[in-house]
C-alpha positions in Angstrom: 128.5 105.8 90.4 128.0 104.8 86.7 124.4 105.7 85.2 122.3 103.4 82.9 121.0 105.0 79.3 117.5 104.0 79.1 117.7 101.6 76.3 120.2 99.5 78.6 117.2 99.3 81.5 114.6 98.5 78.9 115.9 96.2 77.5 118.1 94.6 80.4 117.2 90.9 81.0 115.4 90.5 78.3 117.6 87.9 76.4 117.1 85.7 78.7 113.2 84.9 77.5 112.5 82.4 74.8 111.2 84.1 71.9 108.5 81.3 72.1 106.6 81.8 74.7 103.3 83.5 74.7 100.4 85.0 76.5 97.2 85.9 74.8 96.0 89.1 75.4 92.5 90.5 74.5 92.3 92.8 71.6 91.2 95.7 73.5 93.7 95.7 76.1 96.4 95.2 73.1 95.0 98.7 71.7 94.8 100.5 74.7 98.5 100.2 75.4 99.5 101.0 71.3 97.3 103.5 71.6 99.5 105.0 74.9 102.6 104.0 73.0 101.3 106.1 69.4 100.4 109.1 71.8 103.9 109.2 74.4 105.6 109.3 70.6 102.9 111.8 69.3 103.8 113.9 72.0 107.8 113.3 72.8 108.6 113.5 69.0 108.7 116.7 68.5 110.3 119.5 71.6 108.2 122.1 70.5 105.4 120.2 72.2 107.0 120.6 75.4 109.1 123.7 76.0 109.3 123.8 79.3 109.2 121.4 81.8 105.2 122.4 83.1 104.0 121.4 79.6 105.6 118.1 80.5 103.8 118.2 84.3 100.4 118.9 82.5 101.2 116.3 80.4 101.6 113.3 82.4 99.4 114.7 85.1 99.3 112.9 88.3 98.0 109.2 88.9 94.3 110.3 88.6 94.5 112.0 85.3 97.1 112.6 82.4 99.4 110.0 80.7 100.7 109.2 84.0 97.0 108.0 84.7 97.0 106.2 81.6 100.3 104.4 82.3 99.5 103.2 86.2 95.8 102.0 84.4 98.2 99.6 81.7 100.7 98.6 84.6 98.6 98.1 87.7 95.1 96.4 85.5 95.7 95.6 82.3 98.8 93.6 82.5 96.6 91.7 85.7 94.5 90.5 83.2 97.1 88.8 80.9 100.1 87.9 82.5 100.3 84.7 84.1 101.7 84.2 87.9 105.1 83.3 86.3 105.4 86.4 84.2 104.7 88.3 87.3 107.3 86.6 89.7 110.0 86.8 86.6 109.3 91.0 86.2 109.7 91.6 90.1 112.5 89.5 90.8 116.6 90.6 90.4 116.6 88.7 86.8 115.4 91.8 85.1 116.6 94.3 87.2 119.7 96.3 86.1 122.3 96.0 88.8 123.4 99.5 87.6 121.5 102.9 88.4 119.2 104.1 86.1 119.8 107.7 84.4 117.4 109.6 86.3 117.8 110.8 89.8 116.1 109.1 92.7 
């Protein structure tokens, strides 16, 4: 079976969403997720910060601390607190999911 890159998942459905619509999000939830974004780029931009795979384990940690924290805390609370019902229903439904596997194993 044929594997998706990455930037094909991402970004898969997304063309379908009028560039006009909104949400307002507060100011500190906005930060908190740049923040995660500046620091998974910090980190990932360079190999020698990870040169074997347990630097990677101690840095995304587990769901109760580590990036991996950080990420479930942005997915599972923040976006709660922003994203209307029809946001949510349009993120879990087939529209935005890629019919093709994603690169990683399962």
């Amino acid at each position: 079976m044929k594997k998706n890159p990455i930037e094909n998942q991402v970004f898969y459905g997304l063309d379908t969403i009028d560039e006009t619509k909104t949400v307002e999000v507060n100011l500190k939830s906005l930060l908190l997720i740049y923040k995660t974004t500046q620091e998974l780029i910090n980190f990932f931009h360079q190999r020698g910060h990870y040169t074997n795979i347990e630097d990677i384990h101690r840095y995304m940690g587990n769901k109760n601390a580590g990036m991996f924290s950080i990420l479930c805390k942005i997915n599972y609370k923040e976006y709660e607190k922003f994203l209307p019902q029809e946001v949510k229903d349009i993120l879990e439904s087939d529209e935005f999911q890629s019919p093709v596997m994603q690169y990683y194993k399962k």
